[in-house]
N, C-alpha and C positions, 0 to 999 in steps of 0.2 A: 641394531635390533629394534630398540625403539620407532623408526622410520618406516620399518617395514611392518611394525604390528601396525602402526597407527595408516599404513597405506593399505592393511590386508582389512583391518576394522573398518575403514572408509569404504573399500567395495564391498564387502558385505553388505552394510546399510544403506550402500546405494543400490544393489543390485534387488532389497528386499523392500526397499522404496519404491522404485520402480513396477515390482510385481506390484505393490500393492496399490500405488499409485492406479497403476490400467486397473486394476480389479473395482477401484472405486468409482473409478469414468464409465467402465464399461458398463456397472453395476447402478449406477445413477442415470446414464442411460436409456438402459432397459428399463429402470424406472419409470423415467422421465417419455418414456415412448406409451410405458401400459397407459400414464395415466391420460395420455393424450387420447390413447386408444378409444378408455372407454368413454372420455368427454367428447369423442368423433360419435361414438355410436350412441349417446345419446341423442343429440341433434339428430343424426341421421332416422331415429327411431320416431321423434318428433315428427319429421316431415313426412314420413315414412307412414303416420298415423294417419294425419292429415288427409294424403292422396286417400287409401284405404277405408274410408269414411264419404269420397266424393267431392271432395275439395278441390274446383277444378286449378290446373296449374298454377294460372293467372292469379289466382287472390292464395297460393299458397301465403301463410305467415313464416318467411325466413329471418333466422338471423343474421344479426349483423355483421357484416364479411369480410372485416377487420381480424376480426379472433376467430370464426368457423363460417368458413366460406362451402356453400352447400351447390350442388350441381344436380338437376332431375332430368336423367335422361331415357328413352324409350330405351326396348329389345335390341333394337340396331343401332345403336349410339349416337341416334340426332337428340339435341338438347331441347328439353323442353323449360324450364327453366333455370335461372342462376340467380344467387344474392347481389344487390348492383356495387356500382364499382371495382367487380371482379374484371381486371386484366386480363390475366393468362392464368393457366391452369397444367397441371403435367401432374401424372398418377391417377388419373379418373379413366372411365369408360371412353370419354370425347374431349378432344384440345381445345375446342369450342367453348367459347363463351357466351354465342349471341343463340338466345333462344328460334329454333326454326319454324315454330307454331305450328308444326305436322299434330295430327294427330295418330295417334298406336291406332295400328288398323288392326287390332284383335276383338272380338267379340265374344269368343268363347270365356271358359271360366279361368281359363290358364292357359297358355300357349308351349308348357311342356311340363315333364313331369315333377322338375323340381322349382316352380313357381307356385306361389301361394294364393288360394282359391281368392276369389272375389270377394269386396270387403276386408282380407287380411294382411296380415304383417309379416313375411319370411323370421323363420327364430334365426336363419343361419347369417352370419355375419362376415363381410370380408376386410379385410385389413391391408392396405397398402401407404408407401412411403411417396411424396411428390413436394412439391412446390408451388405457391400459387403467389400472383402479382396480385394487391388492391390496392385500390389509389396510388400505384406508382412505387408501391413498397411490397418486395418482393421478400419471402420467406419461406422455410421451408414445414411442412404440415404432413399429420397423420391420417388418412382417411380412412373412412370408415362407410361400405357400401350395405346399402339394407335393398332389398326388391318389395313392391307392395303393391296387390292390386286394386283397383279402384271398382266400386260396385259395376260401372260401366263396361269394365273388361279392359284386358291392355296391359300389362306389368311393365312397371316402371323401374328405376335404379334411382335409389335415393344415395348419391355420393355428399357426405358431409365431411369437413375438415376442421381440426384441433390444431393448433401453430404449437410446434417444437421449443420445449424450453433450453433452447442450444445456449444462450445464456448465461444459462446457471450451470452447465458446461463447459463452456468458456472461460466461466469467471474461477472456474474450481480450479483447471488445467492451467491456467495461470496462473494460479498462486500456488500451485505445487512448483510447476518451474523456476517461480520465484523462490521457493522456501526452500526446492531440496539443495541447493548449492550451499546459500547459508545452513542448513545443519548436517549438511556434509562434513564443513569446513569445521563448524561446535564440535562433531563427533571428532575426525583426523584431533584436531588439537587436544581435545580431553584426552583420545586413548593416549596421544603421545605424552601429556603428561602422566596422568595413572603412570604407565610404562615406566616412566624416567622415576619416578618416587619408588615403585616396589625394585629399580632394579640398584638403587643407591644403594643399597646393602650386598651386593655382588659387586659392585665397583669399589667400594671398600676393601672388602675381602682378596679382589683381586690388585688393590693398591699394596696392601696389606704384604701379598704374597711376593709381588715384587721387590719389598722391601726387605722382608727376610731372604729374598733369593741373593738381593744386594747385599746386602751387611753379612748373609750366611751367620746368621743368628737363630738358634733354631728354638731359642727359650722364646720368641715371640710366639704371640697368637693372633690370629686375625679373631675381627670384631663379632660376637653373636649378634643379631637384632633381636629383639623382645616380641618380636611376631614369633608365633609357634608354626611358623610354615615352612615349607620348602627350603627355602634359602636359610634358615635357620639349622635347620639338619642338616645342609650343608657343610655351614659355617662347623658345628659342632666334631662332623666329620671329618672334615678339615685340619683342625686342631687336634684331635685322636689321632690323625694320622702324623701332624708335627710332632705330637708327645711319643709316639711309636720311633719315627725318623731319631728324634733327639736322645732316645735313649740307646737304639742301635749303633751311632754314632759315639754316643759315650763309651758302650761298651767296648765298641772298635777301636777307640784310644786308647782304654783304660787296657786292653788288651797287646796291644802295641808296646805301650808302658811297659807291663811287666813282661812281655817277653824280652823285650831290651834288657829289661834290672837282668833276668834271668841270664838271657846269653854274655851279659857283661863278666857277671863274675867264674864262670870255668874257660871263658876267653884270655880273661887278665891272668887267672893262675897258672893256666896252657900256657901262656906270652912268658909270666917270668920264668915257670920252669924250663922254658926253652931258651931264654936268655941265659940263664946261672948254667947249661950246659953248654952253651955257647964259648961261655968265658972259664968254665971249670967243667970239663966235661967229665971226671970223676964224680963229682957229685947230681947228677943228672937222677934226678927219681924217675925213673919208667912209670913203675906201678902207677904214679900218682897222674902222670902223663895220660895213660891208659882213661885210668877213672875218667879223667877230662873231658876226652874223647868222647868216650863212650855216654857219658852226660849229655855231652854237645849232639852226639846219632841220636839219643833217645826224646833230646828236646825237639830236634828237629824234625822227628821222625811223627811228635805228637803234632805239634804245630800245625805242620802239613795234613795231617789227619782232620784237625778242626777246621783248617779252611776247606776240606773235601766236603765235608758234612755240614758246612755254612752253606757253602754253595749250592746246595743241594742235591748230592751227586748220593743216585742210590745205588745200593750197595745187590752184591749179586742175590741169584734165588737157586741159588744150592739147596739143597738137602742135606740137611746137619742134623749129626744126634748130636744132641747137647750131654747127652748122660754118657757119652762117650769121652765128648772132648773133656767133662769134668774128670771122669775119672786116670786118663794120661794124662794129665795134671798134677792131679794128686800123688802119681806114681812116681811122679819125675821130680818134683817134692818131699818125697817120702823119706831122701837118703840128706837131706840138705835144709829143709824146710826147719825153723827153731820150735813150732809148735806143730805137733799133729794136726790132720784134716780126719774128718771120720766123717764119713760120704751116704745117704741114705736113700732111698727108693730105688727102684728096679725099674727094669724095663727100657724099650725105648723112647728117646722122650726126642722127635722130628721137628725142625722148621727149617724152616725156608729162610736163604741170607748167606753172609759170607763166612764160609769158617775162620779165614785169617782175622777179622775183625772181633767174632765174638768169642773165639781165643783170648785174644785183647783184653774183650768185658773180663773173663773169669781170671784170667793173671792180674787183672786190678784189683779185683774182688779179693782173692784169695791175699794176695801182696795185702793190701791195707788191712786186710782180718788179720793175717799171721803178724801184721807189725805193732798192734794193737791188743791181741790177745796175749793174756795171763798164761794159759794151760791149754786151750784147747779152740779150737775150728770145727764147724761143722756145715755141712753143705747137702740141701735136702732139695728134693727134685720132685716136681709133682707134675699132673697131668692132668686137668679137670676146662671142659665148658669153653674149648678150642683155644684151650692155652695151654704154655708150659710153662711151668713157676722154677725160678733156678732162686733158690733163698742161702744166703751166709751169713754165718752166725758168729759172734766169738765172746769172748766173758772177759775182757778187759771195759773202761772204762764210759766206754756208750760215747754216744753224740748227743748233745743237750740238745734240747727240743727245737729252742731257736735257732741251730746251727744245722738243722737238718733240711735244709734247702742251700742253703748259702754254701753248703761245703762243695754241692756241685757247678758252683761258678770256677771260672779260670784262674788257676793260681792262689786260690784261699786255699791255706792251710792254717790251720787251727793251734793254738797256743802251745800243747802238748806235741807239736808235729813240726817245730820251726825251721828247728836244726836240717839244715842239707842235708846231713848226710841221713840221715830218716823221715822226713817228709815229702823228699823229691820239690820237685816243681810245682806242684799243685794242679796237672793238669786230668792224673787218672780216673779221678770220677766224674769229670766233666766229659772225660771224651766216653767212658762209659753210656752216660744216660744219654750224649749224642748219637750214637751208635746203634743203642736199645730203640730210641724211637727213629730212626732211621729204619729199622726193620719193623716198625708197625708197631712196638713193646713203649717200655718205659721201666727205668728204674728210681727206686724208690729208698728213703733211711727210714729206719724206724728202731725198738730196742725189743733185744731178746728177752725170751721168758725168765731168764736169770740172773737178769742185766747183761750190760753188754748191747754192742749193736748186733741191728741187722738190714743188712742191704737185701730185698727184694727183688728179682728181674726178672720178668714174665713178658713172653712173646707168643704171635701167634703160632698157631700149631700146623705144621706142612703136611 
């Protein structure tokens, strides 16, 4: 990554080098051209004045033709004069050098209609690119043609030239060539450091994770850095999600665990009462056999139900009265049950879900109220605001405040509830509130208006 920022950083800054590089050639040029331009068309305007006044060719005063070499030629392009030690010439009217001494055989005021009357100096100006030799030194120049007539008649072409500051063009365009390599090379290297410094805090994190992945230590954390950026929220991330992993993982032990303790103990008493029949089969307890059994189906039966609902397997979208399945409950209860249920609201109360499951919910419900209640159970049913509220109630000794989350973990059962043979396994309120929000609900502890608890379970309404 590093390699490839610091190669994609390098052609950017070359590629925007580059523009800007022609932009300042081209731009110094065109410069570099006006200003020649207008230092042609003054000379030219000079000599140009001169004729225009009567100056006859021969004693024009030119300049020196080193730095603006000037060429005066008639209509038809014979030279009438030039600055001396002019060589050669290219971009004027005539390739000629050597004055023809003809004279303009015009005599009117103008010989057409865009030449400038007798005595004057044309405003219009032409501009061309050439080259001229002086003294053996050849260069390249801007010219600048003016026309002007002479009080005698005859318009002439005064061509003057300005030598090109190629130069200072030369000298610029080389030293970019020389410079963009080396700050090519400053750029590549800086970004590649920058790079390697902000990415050291993810080469950590990712040494880090290797290292946990190795050891399968999950109370590690990889490193924050003290920057508040990106990679820090990362790293923070990161860690949430190790402390998430690490406690799933607990839980999936600790869950492990107790199911183990659980099936250990109606397995060993199943083992011996099936040995002592082995060996004495008059004394063989059935009933107690049975119980075993039927602990070992009901654990198992939960079990399984909690890894459906770990794994997140949803449950059907029936239509269920729930004010139904409360009250064949209660019915079937009625002749057996140790404390009455007394059942309140009317009506039907519909959602969507699996009957056989939330069966389930209300046979926990009701089981842990009746096994907890003094005199009475009560189970009230409402309907409001696309819910349906299923509440149970009972007037034994409540759930203390801080035990009113912790009772629906796996396997907690509570001081008052130890005993086997009356607090079960500890699985039925756990698998309830799985259940509940499995179908979009949740339930809830809390305590009755007369003490006593009260379990909550509201789902949505079908």
């Amino acid at each position: 990554m590093r390699s490839r920022a610091a190669l994609a950083a390098t052609a950017v800054v070359a590629v925007a080098l580059v523009a800007a590089g022609l932009t300042v050639l081209l731009t110094l040029r065109g410069s570099l051209a006006r200003q020649s331009d207008l230092q042609a068309e003054i000379i030219a305007r000079e000599v140009a004045a001169q004729v225009a006044v009567g100056t006859p060719v021969a004693r024009l005063d030119l300049p020196d033709s080193e730095d603006h070499p000037v060429q005066v030629v008639d209509e038809h392009g014979r030279v009438l004069a030039v600055t001396k030690d002019l060589d050669a010439i290219s971009g004027t009217g005539s390739r000629s050098v050597t004055p023809s001494g003809a004279r303009t055989g015009k005599d009117d005021d103008h010989g057409g209609d865009d030449d400038p009357r007798r005595g004057e100096v044309s405003t219009d100006v032409r501009y061309s690119g050439g080259r001229a030799t002086v003294d053996h030194d050849a260069a390249d120049y801007r010219f600048a043609a003016v026309e002007a007539t002479p009080p005698a008649g005859g318009t002439v072409v005064v061509y003057a030239g300005a030598r090109l500051a190629t130069q200072a063009v030369g000298s610029v365009t080389q030293a970019m060539l020389l410079g963009l390599p080396l700050l090519l090379v400053v750029v590549g290297g800086v970004t590649w450091l920058v790079t390697r410094r902000a990415l050291r805090p993810v080469e950590a994190i990712r040494a880090e994770m290797a290292a946990i992945t190795s050891a399968g230590d999950l109370a590690r954390r990889v490193p924050v850095p003290g920057s508040r950026d990106e990679v820090a929220g990362l790293a923070e991330t990161t860690n949430q999600t190790l402390g998430a992993l690490e406690r799933s993982v607990e839980r999936q032990r600790r869950f492990v665990a107790d199911a183990s303790h659980e099936l250990r103990s109606p397995l060993a008493s199943l083992r011996t009462q099936l040995e002592v029949a082995a060996a004495h089969p008059h004394l063989l307890d059935v009933d107690g056999a049975v119980q075993d059994v039927v602990r070992l189906q009901d654990l198992a039966a939960g079990l399984l139900l909690l890894a459906r609902l770990d794994a997140g397997e949803r449950p059907r979208h029936d239509r269920v009265d729930l004010g139904e399945l409360v009250r064949e409950e209660v019915a079937h209860r009625a002749a057996t049950g140790r404390v009455p249920v007394e059942v309140s609201g009317t009506g039907a109360f519909e959602v969507l879900g699996s009957a056989a499951q939330l069966d389930r919910v209300l046979v926990n419900l009701l089981d842990n109220a009746q096994r907890h209640a003094a005199s009475a159970v009560r189970v009230g049913l409402a309907a409001a605001g696309g819910r349906v509220t299923l509440r149970v109630t009972d007037d034994g000794p409540g759930v203390p405040p801080a035990d009113r989350e912790r009772i629906f973990e796996r396997f907690v059962r509570l001081d008052d509830a130890r005993a086997r043979d009356e607090g079960g396994a500890g699985l039925g309120l756990a698998i309830a509130r799985g259940v509940a929000r499995a179908h979009g609900g949740d339930l809830t502890a809390g305590e009755a208006p007369g003490g006593g608890s009260a379990f909550e379970l509201w789902l949505p309404a079908g």
